[in-house]
PyMOL Python script that loads the backbone (N, CA, C, O; Angstrom):
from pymol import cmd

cmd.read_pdbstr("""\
ATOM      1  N   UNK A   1      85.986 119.597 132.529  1.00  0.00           N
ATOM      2  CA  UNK A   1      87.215 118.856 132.336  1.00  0.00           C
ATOM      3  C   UNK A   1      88.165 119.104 133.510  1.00  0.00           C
ATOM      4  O   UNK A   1      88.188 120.305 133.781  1.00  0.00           O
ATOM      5  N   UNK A   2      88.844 118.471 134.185  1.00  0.00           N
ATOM      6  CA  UNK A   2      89.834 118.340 135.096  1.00  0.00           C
ATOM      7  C   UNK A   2      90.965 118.868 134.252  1.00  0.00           C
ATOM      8  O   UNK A   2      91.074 118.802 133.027  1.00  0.00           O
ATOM      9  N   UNK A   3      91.904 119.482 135.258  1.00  0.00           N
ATOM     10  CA  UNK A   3      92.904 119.925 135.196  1.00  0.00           C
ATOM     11  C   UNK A   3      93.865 118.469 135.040  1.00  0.00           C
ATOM     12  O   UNK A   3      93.800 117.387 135.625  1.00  0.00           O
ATOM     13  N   UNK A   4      95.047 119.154 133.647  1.00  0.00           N
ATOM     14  CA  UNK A   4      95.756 118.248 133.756  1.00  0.00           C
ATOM     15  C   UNK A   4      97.129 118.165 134.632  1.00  0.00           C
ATOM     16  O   UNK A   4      97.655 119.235 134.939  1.00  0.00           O
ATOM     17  N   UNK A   5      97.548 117.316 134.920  1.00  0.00           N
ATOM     18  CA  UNK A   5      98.688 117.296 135.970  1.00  0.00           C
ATOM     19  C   UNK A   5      99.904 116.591 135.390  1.00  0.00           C
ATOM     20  O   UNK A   5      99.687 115.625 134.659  1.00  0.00           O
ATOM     21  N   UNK A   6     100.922 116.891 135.583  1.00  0.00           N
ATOM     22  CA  UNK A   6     102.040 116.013 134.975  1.00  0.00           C
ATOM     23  C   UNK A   6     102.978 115.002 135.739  1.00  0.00           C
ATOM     24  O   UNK A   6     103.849 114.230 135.339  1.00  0.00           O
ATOM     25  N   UNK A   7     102.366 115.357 137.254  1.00  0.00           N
ATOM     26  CA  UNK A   7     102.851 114.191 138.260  1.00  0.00           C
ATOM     27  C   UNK A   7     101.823 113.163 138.420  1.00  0.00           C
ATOM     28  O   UNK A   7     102.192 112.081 138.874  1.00  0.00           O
ATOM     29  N   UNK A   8     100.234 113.376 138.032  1.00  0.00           N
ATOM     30  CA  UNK A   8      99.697 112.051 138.112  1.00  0.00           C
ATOM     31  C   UNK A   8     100.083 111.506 137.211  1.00  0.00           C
ATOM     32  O   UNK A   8      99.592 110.412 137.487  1.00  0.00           O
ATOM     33  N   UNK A   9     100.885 111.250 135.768  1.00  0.00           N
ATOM     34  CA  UNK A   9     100.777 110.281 135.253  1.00  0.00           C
ATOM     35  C   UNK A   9     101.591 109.259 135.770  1.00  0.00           C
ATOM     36  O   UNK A   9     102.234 109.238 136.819  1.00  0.00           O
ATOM     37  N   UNK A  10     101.431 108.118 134.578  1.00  0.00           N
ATOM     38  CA  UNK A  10     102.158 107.007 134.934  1.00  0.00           C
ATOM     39  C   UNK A  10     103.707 107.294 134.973  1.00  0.00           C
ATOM     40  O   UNK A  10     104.165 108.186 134.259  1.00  0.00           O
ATOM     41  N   UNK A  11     104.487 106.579 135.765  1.00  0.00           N
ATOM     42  CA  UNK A  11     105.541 106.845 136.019  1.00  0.00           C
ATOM     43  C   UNK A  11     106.624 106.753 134.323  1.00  0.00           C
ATOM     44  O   UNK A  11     107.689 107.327 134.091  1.00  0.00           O
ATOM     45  N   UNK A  12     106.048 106.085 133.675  1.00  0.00           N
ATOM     46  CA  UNK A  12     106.600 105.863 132.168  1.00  0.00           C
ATOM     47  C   UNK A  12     106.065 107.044 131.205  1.00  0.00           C
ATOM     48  O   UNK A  12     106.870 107.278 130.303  1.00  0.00           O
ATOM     49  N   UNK A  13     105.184 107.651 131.183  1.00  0.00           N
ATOM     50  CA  UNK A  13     104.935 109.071 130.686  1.00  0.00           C
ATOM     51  C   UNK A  13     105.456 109.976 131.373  1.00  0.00           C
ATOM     52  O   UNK A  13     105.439 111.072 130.812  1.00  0.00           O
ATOM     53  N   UNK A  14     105.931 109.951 132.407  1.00  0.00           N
ATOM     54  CA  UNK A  14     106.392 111.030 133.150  1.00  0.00           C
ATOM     55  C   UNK A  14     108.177 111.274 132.799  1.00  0.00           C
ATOM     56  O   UNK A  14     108.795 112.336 132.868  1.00  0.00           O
ATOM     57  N   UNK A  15     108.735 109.816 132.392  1.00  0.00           N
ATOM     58  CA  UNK A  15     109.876 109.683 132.051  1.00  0.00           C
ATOM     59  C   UNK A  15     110.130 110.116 130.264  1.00  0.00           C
ATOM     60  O   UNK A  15     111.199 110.459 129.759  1.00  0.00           O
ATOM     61  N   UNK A  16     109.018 109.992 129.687  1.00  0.00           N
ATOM     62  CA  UNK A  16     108.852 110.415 128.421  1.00  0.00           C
ATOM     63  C   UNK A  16     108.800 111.415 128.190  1.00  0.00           C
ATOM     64  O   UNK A  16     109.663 111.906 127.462  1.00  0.00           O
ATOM     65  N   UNK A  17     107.516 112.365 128.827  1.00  0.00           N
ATOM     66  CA  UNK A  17     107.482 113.883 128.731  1.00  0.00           C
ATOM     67  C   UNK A  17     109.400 114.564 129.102  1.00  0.00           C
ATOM     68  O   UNK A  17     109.945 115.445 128.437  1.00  0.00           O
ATOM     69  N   UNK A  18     110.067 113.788 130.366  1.00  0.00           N
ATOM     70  CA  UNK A  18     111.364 114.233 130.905  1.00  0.00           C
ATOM     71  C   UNK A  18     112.243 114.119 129.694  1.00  0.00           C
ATOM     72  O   UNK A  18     112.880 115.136 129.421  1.00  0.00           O
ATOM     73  N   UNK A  19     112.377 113.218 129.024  1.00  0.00           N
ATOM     74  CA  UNK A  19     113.008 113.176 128.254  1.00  0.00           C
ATOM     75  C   UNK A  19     113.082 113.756 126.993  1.00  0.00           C
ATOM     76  O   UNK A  19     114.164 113.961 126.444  1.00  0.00           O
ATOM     77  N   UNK A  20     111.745 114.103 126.372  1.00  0.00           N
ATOM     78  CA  UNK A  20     111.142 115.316 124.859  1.00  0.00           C
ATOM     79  C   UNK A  20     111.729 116.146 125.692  1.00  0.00           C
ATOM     80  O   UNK A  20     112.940 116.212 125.485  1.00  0.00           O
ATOM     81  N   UNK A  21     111.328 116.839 126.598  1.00  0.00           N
ATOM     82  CA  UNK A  21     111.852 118.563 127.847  1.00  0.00           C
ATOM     83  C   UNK A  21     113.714 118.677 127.602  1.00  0.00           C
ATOM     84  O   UNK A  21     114.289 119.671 127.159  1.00  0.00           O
ATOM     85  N   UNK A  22     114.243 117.641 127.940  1.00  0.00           N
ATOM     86  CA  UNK A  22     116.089 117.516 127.680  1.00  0.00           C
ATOM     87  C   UNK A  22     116.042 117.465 126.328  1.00  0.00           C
ATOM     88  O   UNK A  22     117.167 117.891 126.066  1.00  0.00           O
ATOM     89  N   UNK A  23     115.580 117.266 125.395  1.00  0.00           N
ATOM     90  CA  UNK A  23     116.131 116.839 124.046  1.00  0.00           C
ATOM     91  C   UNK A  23     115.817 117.983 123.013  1.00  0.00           C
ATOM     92  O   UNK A  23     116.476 118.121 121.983  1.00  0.00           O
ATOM     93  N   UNK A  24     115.022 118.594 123.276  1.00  0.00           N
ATOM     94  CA  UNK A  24     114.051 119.544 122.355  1.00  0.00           C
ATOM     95  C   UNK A  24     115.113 120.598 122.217  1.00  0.00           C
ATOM     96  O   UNK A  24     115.440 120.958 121.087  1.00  0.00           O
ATOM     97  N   UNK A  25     115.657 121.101 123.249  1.00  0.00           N
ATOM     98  CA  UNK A  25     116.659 122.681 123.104  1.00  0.00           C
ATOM     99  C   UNK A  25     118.004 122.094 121.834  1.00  0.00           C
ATOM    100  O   UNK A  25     118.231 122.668 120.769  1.00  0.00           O
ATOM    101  N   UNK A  26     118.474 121.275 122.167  1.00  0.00           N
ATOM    102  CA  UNK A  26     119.747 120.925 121.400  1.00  0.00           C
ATOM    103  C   UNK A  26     119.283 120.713 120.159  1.00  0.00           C
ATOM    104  O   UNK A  26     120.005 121.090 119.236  1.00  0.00           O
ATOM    105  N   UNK A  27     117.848 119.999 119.807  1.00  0.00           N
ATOM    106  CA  UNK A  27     117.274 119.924 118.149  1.00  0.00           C
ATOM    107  C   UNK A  27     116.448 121.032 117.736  1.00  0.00           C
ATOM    108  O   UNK A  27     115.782 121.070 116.701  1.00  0.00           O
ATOM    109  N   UNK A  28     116.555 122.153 118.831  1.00  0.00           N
ATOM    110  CA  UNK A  28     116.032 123.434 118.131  1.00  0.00           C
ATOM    111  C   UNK A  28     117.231 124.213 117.972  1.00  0.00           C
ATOM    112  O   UNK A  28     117.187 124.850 116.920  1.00  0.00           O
ATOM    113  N   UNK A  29     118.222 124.385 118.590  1.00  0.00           N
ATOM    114  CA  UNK A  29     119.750 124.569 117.912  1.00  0.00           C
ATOM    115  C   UNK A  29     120.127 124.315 116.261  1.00  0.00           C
ATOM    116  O   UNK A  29     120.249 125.100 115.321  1.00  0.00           O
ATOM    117  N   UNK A  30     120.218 123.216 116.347  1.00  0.00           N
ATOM    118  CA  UNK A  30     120.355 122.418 115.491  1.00  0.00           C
ATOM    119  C   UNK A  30     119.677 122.827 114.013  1.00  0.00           C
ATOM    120  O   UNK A  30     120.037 123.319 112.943  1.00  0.00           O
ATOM    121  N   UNK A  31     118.337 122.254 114.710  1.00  0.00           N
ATOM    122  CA  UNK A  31     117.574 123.445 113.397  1.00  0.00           C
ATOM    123  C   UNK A  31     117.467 124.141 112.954  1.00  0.00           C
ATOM    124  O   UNK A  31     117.011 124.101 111.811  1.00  0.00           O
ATOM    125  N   UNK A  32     117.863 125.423 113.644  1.00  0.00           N
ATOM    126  CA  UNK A  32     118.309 127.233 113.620  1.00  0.00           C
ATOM    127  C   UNK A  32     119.197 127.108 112.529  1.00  0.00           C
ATOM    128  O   UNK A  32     119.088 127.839 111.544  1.00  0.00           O
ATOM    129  N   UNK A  33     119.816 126.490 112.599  1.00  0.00           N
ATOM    130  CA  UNK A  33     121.701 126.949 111.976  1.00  0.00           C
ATOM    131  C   UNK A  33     121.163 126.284 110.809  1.00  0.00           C
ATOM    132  O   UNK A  33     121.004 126.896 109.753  1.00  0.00           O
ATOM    133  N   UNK A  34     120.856 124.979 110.957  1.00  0.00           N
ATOM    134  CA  UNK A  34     120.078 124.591 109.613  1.00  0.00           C
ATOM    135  C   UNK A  34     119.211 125.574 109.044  1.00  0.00           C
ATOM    136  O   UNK A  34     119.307 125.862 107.851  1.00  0.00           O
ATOM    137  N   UNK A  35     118.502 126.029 109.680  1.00  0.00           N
ATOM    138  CA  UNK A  35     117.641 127.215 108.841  1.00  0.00           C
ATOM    139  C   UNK A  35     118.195 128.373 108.271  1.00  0.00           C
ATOM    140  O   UNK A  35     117.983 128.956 107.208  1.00  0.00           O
ATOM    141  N   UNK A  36     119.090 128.611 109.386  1.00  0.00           N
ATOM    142  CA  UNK A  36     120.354 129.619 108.204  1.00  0.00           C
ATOM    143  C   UNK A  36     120.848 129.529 107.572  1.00  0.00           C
ATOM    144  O   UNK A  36     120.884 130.551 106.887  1.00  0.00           O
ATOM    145  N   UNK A  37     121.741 128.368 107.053  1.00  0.00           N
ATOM    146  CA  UNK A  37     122.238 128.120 106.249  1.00  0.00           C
ATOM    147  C   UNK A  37     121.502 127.729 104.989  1.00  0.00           C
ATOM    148  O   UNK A  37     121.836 128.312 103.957  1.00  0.00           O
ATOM    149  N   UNK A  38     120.475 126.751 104.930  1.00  0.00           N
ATOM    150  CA  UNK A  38     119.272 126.439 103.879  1.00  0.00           C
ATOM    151  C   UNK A  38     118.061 126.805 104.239  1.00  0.00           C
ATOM    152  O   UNK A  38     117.364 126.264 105.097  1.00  0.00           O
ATOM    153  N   UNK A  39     117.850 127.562 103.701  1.00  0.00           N
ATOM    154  CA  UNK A  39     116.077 128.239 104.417  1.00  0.00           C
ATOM    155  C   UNK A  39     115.164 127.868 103.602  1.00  0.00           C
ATOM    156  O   UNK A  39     114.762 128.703 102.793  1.00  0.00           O
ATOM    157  N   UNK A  40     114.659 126.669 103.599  1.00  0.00           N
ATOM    158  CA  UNK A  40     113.297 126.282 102.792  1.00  0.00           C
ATOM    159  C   UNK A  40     111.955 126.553 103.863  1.00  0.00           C
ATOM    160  O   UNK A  40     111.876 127.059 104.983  1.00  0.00           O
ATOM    161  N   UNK A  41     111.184 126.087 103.134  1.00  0.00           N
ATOM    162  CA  UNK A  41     109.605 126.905 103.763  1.00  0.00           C
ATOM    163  C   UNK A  41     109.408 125.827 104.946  1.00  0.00           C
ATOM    164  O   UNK A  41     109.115 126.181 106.088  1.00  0.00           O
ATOM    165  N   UNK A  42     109.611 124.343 104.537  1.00  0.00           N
ATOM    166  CA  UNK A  42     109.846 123.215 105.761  1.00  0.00           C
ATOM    167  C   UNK A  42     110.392 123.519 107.017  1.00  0.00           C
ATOM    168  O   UNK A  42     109.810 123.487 108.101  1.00  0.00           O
ATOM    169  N   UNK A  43     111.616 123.832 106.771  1.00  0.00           N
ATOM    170  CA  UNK A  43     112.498 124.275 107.639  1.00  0.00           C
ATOM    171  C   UNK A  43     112.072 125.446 108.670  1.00  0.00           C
ATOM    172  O   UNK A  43     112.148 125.370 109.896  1.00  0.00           O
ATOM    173  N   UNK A  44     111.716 126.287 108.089  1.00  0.00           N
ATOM    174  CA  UNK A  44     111.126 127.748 108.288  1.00  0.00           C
ATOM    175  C   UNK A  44     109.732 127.283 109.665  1.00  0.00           C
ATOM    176  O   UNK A  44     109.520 127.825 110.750  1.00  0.00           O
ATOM    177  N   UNK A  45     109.022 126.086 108.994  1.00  0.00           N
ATOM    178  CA  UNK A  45     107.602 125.507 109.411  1.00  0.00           C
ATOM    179  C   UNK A  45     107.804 125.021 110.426  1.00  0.00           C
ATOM    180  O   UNK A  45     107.116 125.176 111.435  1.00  0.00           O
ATOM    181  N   UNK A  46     109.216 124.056 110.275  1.00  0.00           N
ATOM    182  CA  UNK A  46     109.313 122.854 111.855  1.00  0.00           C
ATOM    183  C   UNK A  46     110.271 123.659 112.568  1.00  0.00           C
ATOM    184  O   UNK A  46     110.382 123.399 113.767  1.00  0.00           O
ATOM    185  N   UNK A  47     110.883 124.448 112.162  1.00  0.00           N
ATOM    186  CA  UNK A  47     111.523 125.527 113.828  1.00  0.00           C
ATOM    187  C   UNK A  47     110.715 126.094 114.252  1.00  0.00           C
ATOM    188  O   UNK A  47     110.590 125.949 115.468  1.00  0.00           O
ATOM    189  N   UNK A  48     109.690 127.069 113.537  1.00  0.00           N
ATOM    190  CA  UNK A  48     108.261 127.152 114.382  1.00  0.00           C
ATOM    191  C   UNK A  48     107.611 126.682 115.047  1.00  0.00           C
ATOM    192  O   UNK A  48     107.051 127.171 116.028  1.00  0.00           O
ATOM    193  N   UNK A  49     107.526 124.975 114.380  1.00  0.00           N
ATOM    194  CA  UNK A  49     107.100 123.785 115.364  1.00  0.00           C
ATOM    195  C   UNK A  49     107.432 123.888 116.959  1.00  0.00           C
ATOM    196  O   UNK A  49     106.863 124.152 118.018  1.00  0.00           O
ATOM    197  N   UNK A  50     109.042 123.415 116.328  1.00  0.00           N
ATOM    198  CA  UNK A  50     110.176 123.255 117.674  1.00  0.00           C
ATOM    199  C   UNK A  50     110.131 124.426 118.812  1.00  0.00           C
ATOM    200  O   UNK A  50     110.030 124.171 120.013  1.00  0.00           O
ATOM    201  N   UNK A  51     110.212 125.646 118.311  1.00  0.00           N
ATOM    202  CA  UNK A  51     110.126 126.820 118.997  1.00  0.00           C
ATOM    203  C   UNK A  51     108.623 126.548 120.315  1.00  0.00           C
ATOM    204  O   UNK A  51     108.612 126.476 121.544  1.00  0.00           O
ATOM    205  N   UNK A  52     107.680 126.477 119.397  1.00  0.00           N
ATOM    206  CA  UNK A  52     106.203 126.520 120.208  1.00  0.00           C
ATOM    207  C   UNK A  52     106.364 124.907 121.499  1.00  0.00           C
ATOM    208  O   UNK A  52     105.958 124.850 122.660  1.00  0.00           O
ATOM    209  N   UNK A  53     106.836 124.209 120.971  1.00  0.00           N
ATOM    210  CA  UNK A  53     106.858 123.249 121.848  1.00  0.00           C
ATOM    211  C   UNK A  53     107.823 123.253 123.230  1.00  0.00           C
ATOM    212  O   UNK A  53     107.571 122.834 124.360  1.00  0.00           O
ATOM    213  N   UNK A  54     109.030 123.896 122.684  1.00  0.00           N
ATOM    214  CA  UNK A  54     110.116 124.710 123.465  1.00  0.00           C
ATOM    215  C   UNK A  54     109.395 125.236 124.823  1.00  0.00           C
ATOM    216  O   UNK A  54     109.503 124.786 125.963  1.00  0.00           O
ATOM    217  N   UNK A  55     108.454 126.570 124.238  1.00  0.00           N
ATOM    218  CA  UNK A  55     108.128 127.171 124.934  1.00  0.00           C
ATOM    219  C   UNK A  55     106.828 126.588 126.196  1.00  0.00           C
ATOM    220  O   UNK A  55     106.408 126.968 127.289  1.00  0.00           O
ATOM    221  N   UNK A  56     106.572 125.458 125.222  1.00  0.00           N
ATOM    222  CA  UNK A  56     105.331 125.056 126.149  1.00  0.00           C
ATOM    223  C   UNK A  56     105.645 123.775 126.891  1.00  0.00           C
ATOM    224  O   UNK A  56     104.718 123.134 127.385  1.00  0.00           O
ATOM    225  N   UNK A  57     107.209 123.263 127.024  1.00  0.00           N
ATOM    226  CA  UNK A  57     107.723 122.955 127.803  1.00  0.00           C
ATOM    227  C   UNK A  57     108.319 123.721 128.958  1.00  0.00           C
ATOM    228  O   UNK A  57     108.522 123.065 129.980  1.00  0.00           O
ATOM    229  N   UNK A  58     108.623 124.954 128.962  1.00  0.00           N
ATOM    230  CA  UNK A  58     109.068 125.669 129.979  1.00  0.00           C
ATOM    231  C   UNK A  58     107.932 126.586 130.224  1.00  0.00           C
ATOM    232  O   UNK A  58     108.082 127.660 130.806  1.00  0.00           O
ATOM    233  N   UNK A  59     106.899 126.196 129.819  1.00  0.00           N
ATOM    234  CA  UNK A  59     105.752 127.572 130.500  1.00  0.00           C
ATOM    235  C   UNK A  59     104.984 125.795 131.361  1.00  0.00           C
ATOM    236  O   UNK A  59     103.970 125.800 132.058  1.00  0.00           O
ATOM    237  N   UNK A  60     105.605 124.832 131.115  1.00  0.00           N
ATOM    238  CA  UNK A  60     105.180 123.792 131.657  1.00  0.00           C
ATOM    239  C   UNK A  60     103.719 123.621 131.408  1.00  0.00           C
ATOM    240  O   UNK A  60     102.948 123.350 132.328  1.00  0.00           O
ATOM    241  N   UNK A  61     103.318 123.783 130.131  1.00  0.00           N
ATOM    242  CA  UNK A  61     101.922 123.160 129.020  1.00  0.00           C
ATOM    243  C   UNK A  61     101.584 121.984 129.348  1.00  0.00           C
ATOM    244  O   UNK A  61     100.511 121.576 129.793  1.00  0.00           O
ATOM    245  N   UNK A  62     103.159 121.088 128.964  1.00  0.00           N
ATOM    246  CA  UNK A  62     103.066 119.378 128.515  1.00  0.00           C
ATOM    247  C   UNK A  62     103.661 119.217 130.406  1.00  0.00           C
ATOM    248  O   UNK A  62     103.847 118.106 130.903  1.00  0.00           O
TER     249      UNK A  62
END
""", "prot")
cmd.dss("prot")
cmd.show_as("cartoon", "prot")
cmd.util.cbc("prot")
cmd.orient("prot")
């Protein structure tokens, strides 16, 4: 399998991935405080989500 790259894509995925990368920190905020304040098992599940994706935007995964 080839290595994936995030500058060959199309110039419209490249603007997509840019845009999930800006948006993700402020709705994992968001979610936190939500999770403090109401802590259901959902909640608990998709900041975990958010968190892992977080990170695999800045370890530059996606």
């Amino acid at each position: 399998m080839g290595r994936y790259y995030r500058y060959r894509l199309p110039p419209w995925a490249r603007e997509c991935i840019i845009i999930c990368e800006k948006s993700i920190l402020p709705i994992v905020i968001f979610q936190s405080v939500r999770t403090i304040f109401i802590p259901t098992t959902f909640d608990v599940l998709l900041l975990g989500i958010l968190i892992g994706i977080l990170i695999a935007f800045q370890l530059e995964w996606f």
